[in-house]
N, C-alpha and C positions, 0 to 999 in steps of 0.2 A: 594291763590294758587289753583290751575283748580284738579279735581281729577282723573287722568288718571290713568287707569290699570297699576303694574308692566308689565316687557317685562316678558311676556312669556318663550321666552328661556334660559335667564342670571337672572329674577326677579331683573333687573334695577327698582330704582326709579325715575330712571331721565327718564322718556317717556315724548315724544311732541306730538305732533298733527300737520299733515300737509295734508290739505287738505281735504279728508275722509283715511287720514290712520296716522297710529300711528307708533313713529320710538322712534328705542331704539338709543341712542349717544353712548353707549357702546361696543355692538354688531353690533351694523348695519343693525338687524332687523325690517321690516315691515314689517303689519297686520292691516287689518280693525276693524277699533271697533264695540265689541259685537261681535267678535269672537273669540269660546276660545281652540280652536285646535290648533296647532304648525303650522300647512301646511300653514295657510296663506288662505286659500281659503274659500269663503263662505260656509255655512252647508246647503246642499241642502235639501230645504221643496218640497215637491210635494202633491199638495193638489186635490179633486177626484172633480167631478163636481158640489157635496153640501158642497165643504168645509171641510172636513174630512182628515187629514194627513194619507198620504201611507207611508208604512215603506217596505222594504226587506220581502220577504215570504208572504205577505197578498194577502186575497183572493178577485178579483174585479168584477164586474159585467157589459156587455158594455150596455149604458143605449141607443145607437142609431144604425143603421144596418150602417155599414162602411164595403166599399168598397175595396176590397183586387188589393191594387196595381199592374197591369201588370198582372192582372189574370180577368176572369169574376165573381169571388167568392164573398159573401159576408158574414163577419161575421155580425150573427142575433144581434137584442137585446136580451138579458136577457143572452148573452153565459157566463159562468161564465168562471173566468182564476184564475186559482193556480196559487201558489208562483211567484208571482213576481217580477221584480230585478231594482229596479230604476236606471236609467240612464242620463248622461248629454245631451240638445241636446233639440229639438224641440220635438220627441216624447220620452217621458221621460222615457216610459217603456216598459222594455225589455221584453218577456214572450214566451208561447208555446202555440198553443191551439190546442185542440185534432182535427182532420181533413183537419187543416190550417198549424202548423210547428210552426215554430220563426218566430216572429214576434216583431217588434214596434208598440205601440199604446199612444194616448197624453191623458197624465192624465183627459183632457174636458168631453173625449167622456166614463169614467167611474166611477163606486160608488164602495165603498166599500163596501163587501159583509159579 
């Protein structure tokens, strides 16, 4: 007998496997395996240029001068950015930087500070 997870939402033993997802016969729930929240959706990792996981509130450092979109601005290397807020999406994070506003930036182009 295969060892799949109970279902998460009813702790069914009876879980299958279809596919890359796992389905309760009970409930009618599915989820990917090696996910262990309710929602169903992957746990977003965002990882900084050498590899470092960002979390919500940490402080980054931009390690290349990137060009502010629709403006002639550039943010410098070394600007540091407070708290910021990971998001879904190509530039993954959210932030503010002192002289620039809100902004999006992709976890590539920073480290953790």
């Amino acid at each position: 007998m295969s060892n799949l997870p109970n279902c998460p939402k009813c702790q069914s033993e009876y879980t299958y496997e279809d596919r890359d997802v796992l389905v309760c016969p009970e409930c009618g729930n599915e989820w990917k395996a090696g996910v262990e929240d309710e929602s169903g959706n992957d746990p977003q990792v965002v990882k900084d240029a050498h590899g470092n996981v960002l979390q919500d509130g940490d402080t980054v450092t931009v390690i290349k001068d990137l060009k502010v979109k629709g403006s002639s601005s550039v943010v410098k290397i070394g600007t540091k950015v407070k708290n910021i807020r990971l998001v879904e999406g190509d530039h993954d994070i959210d932030c503010k930087i002192d002289g620039f506003g809100a902004m999006q930036l992709k976890s590539e182009f920073v480290k953790k500070a």
